[in-house]
C-alpha positions in Angstrom: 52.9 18.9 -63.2 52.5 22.8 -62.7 49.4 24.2 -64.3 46.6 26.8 -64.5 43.6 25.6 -63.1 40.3 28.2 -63.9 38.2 29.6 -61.2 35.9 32.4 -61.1 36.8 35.5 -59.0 34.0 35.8 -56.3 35.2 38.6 -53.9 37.7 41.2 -53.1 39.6 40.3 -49.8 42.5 42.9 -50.0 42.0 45.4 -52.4 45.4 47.3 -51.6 47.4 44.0 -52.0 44.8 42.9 -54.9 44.2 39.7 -53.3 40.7 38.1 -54.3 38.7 35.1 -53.0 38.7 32.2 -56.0 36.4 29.7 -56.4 37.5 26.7 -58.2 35.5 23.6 -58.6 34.0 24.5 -55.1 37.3 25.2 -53.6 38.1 28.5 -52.6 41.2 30.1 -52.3 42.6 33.5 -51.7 44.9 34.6 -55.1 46.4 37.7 -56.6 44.7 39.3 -58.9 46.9 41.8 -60.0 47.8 40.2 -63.6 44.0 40.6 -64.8 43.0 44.3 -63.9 42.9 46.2 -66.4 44.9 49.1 -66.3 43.2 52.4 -64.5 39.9 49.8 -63.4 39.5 49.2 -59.7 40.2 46.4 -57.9 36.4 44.9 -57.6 36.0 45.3 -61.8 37.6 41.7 -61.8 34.5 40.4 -59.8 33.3 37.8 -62.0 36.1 37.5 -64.0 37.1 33.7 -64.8 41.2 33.1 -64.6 43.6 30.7 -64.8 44.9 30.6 -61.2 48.5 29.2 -60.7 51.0 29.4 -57.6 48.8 32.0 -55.6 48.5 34.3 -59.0 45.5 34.7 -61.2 47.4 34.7 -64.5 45.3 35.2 -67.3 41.6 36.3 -68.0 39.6 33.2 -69.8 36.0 33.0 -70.9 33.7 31.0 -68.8 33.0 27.9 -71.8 36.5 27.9 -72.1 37.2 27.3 -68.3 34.6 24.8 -68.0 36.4 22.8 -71.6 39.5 23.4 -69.3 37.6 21.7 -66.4 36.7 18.8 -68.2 39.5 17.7 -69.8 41.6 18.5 -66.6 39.3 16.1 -64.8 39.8 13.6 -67.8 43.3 13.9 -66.9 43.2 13.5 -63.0 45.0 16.8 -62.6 42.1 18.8 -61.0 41.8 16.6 -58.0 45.4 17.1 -57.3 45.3 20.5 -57.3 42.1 20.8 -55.5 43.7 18.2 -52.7 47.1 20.4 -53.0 44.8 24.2 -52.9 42.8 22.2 -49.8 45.8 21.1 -48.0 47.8 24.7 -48.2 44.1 27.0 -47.4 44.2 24.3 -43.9 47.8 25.0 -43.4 47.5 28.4 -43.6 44.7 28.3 -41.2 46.0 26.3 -38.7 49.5 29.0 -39.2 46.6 32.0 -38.7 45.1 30.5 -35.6 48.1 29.7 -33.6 49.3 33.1 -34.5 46.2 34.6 -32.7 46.3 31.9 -29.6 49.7 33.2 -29.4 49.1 37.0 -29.7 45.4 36.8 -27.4 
């Protein structure tokens, strides 16, 4: 099933490709934020903001009682542990891809 899982944006990791560090649930994951700056704000403004992260994008602004109601009934469900396993599993990929880049490269 493809859903939206909330997180709160935590810090900027890439403010000229808008990218942001998520934390969901403990799990953090690097998204784009582009879909919930507001126009003319700067990048950083969305520090703090709670989203509905899905695919790599943060898609939508949310409130923080409605991501944890989210939360809760996602965990009701059993869907947040497979996204968190599937978020896990792709952050160790990509780090694993990153590292043997630089063994590579050094």
């Amino acid at each position: 099933m493809c859903l939206g899982i909330p997180g709160q944006v935590v810090e900027i990791t890439d403010p000229e490709r808008q990218l942001a560090m998520v934390d969901v649930s403990g799990v953090r994951r690097e998204v784009n934020v582009a879909c919930v700056i507001e126009p003319d704000a700067p990048v950083d403004s969305c520090v703090g903001y709670w989203v509905l992260v899905h695919v790599g994008f943060a898609m939508s602004r949310i409130d923080e009682e409605e991501a944890a109601k989210t939360l809760a009934i996602l965990r009701e469900l059993g869907e947040v542990e497979e996204e968190l396993d599937a978020m896990k599993e792709s952050e160790q990929s990509l780090r694993q891809t990153h590292s043997g880049a630089e063994r590579h490269a050094g």
